[in-house]
C-alpha positions in Angstrom: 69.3 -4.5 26.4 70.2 -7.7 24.8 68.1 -10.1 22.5 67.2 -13.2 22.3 68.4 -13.7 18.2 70.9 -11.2 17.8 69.8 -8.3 14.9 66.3 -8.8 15.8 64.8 -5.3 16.0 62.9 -4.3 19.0 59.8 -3.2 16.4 59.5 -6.6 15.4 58.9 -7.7 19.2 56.8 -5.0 19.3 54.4 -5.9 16.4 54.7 -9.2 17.5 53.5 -8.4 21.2 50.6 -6.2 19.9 49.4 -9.3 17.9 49.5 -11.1 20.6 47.2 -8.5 23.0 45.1 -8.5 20.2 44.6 -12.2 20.3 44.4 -12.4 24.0 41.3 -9.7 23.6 39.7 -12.1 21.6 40.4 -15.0 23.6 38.6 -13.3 26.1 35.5 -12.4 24.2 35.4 -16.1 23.2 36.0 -17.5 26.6 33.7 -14.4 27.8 30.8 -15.9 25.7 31.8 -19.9 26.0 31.0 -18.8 30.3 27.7 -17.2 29.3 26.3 -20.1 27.3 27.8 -22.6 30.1 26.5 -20.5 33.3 29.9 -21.7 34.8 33.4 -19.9 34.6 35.3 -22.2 35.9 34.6 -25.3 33.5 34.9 -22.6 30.6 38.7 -22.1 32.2 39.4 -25.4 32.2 37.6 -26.3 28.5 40.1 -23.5 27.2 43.0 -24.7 29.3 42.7 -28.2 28.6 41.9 -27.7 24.8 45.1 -25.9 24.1 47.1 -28.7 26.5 45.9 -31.0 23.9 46.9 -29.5 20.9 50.6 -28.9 22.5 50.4 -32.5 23.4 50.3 -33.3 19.6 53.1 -30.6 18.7 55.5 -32.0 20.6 55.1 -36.0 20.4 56.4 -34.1 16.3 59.1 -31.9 17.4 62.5 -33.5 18.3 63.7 -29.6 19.4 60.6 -29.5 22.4 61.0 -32.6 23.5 65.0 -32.1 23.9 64.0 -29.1 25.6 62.2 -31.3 28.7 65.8 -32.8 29.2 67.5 -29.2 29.0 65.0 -28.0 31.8 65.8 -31.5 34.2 69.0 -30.5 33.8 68.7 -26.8 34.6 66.6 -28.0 37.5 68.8 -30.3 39.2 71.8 -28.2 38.5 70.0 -25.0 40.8 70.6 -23.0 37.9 66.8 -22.9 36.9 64.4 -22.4 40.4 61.2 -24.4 40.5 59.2 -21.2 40.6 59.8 -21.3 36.5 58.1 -23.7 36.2 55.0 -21.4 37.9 54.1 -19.5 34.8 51.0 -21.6 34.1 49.6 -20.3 37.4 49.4 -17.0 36.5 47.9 -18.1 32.8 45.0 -20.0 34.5 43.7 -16.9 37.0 43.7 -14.7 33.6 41.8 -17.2 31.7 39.8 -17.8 34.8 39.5 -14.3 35.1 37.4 -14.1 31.2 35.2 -16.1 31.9 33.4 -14.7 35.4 34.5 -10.9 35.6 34.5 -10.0 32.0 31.1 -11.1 31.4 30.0 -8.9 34.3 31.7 -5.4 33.7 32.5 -6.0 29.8 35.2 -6.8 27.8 36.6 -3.4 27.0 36.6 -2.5 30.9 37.8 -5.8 32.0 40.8 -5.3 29.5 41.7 -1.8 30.6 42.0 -3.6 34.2 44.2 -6.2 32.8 46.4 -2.9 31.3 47.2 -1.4 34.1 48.4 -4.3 35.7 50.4 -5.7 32.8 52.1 -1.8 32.5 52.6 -2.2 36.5 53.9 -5.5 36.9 56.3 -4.7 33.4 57.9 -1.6 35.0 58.5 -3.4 38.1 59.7 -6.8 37.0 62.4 -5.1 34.5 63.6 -3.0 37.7 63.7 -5.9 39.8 65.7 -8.4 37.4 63.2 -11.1 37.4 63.4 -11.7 33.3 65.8 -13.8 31.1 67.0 -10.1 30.0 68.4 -9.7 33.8 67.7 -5.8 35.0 66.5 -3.6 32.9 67.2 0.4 34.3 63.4 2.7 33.8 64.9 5.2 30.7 62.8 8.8 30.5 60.8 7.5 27.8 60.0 4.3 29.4 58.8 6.5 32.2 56.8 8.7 30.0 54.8 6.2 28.4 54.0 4.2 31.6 52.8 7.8 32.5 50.4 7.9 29.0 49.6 4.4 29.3 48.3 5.0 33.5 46.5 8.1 31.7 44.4 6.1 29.0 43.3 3.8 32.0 42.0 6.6 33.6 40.4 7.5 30.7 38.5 4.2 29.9 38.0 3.9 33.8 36.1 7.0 34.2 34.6 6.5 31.1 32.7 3.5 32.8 32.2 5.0 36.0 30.1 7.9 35.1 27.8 6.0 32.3 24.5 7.0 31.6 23.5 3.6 32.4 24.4 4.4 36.1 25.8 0.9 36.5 28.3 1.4 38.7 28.0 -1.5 41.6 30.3 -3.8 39.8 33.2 -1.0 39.0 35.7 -2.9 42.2 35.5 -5.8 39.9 38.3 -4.3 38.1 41.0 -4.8 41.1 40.7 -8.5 40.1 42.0 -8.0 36.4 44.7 -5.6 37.9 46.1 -8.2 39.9 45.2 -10.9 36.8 47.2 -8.3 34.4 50.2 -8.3 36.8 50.3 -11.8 36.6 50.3 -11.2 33.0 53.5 -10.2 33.5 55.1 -12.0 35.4 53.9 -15.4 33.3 55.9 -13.7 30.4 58.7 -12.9 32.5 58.9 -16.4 34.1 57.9 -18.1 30.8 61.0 -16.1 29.2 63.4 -17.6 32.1 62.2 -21.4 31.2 62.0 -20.7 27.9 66.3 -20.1 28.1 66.6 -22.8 30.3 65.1 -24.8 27.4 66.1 -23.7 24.1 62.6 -23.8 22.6 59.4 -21.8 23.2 57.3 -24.8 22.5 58.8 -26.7 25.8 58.2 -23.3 27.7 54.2 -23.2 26.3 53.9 -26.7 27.3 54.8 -26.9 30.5 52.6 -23.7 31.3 49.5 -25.0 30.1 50.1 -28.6 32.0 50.3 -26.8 34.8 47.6 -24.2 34.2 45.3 -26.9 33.4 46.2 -28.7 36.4 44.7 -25.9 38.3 41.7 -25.5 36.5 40.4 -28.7 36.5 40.6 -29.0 40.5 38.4 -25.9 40.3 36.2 -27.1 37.9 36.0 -30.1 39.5 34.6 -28.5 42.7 32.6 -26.0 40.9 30.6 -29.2 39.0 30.4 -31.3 42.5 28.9 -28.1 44.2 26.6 -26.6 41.2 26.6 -29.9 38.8 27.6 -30.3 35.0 26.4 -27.7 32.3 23.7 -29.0 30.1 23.7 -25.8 27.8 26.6 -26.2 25.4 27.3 -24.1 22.3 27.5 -25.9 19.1 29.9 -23.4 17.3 33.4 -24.6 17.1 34.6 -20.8 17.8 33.3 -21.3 21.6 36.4 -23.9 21.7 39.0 -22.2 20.3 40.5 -20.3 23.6 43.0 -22.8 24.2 44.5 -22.3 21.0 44.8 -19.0 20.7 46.6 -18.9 24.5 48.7 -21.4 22.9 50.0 -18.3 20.4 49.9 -15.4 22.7 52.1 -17.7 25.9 54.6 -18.8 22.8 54.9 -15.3 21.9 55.6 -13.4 24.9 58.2 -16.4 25.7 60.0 -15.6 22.6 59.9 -11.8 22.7 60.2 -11.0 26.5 63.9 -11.3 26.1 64.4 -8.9 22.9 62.0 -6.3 24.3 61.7 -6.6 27.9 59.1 -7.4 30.3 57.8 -3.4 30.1 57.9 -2.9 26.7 56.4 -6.3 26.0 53.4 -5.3 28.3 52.7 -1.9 26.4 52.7 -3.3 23.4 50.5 -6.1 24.4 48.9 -3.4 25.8 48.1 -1.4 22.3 46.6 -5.2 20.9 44.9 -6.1 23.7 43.0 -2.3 23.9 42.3 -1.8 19.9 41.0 -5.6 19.6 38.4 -4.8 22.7 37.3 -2.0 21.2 36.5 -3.5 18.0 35.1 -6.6 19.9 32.9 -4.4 22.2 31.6 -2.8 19.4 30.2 -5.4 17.5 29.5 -7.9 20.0 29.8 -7.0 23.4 29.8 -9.2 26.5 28.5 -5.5 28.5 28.1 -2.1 28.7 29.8 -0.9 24.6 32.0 1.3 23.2 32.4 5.3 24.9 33.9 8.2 23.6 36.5 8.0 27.0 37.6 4.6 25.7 38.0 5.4 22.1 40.5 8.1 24.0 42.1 6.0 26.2 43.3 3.5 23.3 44.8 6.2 21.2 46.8 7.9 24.1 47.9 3.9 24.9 49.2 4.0 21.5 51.2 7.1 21.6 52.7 5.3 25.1 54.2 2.4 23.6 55.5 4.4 21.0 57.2 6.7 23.3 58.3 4.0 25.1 60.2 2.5 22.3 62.0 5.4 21.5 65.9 4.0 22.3 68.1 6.5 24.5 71.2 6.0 26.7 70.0 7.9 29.7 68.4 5.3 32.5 67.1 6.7 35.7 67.8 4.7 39.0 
């Protein structure tokens, strides 16, 4: 396994990671709620999309490093040693945020995040296999099997703890084959992020150039979802409601940076551990649907034990 900044210890991208899942959670509550208050999904993508475009505008017009890395990526580009599918990582970014803004406000943030899990642990496994990250191929290790074997077993958990709830509300449970695929992309925007982010030296250029193109996306959308349904009228005062953008600024920058110290896999589990602990918490206090069950509260703590499992180094790959 190589790393990005040599010395840097695998925990630390592992902290960092789980921040990061924990920030994403809370993007999606925020987005979650901005869609509720909006009646419209697809302008609340785009608000969140567009608002953090405009920050990174700002941040690099001041940073000599970012805009150097534009010229590194032309360069990359021209020369075939960078394909244009880099360049793709905002695509995946705008179906997740997308994604928060009409399925989690249906089946609830704590089950839309276990859906986002299993495709993030999924698409990790299978993009280290394959090669596709700046770390090249990364072999499955017994441990690394293990814990993708723990981390399946808490989404069964929090799965079937939503599925047989007193509630009975169990029409909208397929909903959570859109957030698999969503979390899959998950992945592969962190391993395709990690690639540009090589090509050009900074993380910042890598951010930038996945919310442009993110953004790009979501305002078609939301540009046919307003000509079809019309403009909201009903928008939130509170300045949190806004603040989406920004923290996807911090959670793409992140896994850009970290992807190539910890790998696509373990990146995704740890994300995994944030992104599960911060919905719980979230769905407990203010939750978008359904709350907090006893099969989800067990489900997060056997995620945990995965990703530390996981990160247990040993020499012994299986092919």
């Amino acid at each position: 396994m190589t790393s990005a900044k040599p010395g840097l210890p695998v925990w630390i991208a592992l902290l960092g990671s789980g921040i990061a899942g924990a920030l994403t959670a809370v993007q999606s509550r925020i987005n979650g709620g901005l869609s509720q208050h909006l009646g419209n999904g697809y302008v609340t993508a785009a608000v969140s999309f567009g608002s953090g475009l405009v920050i990174l505008c700002l941040v690099v017009v001041l940073s000599r490093r970012a805009r150097r890395g534009f010229a590194l990526v032309k360069k990359e580009l021209a020369s075939g040693h960078l394909p244009f599918w880099a360049l793709s990582g905002g695509t995946f970014g705008a179906f997740f945020v997308l994604a928060q803004g009409l399925v989690a406000t249906v089946i609830g943030l704590a089950l839309f995040t276990v859906g986002v899990v299993a495709g993030q642990v999924l698409g990790g496994l299978v993009i280290d296999r394959t090669g596709l990250g700046p770390s090249g191929r990364v072999d499955p290790t017994l441990t690394r099997v293990i814990g993708m074997v723990l981390a399946t077993i808490a989404v069964v958990f929090s799965v079937i703890a939503d599925i047989v709830n007193p509630a009975g509300e169990t029409a909208q449970i397929w909903l959570i084959v859109f957030p698999v695929l969503v979390g899959f992309g998950v992945s592969l925007q962190a391993a395709v992020n990690g690639l540009l982010r090589s090509a050009a030296q900074s993380a910042l250029t890598a951010t930038f150039v996945s919310f442009l193109v993110g953004t790009v996306i979501l305002v078609i959308v939301a540009a046919i979802s307003v000509a079809v349904q019309g403009w909201p009228t009903a928008w939130p005062s509170g300045p949190l409601y806004y603040t989406g953008g920004a923290l996807g600024i911090v959670f793409i920058a992140l896994a850009a940076i970290l992807v190539r110290t910890a790998g696509v896999l373990l990146l995704s589990m740890s994300n995994v551990a944030g992104q599960l602990l911060a919905s719980v918490a979230l769905e407990a206090g203010l939750p978008l649907a359904g709350g907090v069950s006893a099969g989800l509260l067990a489900g997060t703590a056997v995620a945990l034990v995965a990703v530390v499992i996981a990160a247990i180094p040993v020499r012994k790959k299986i092919v």
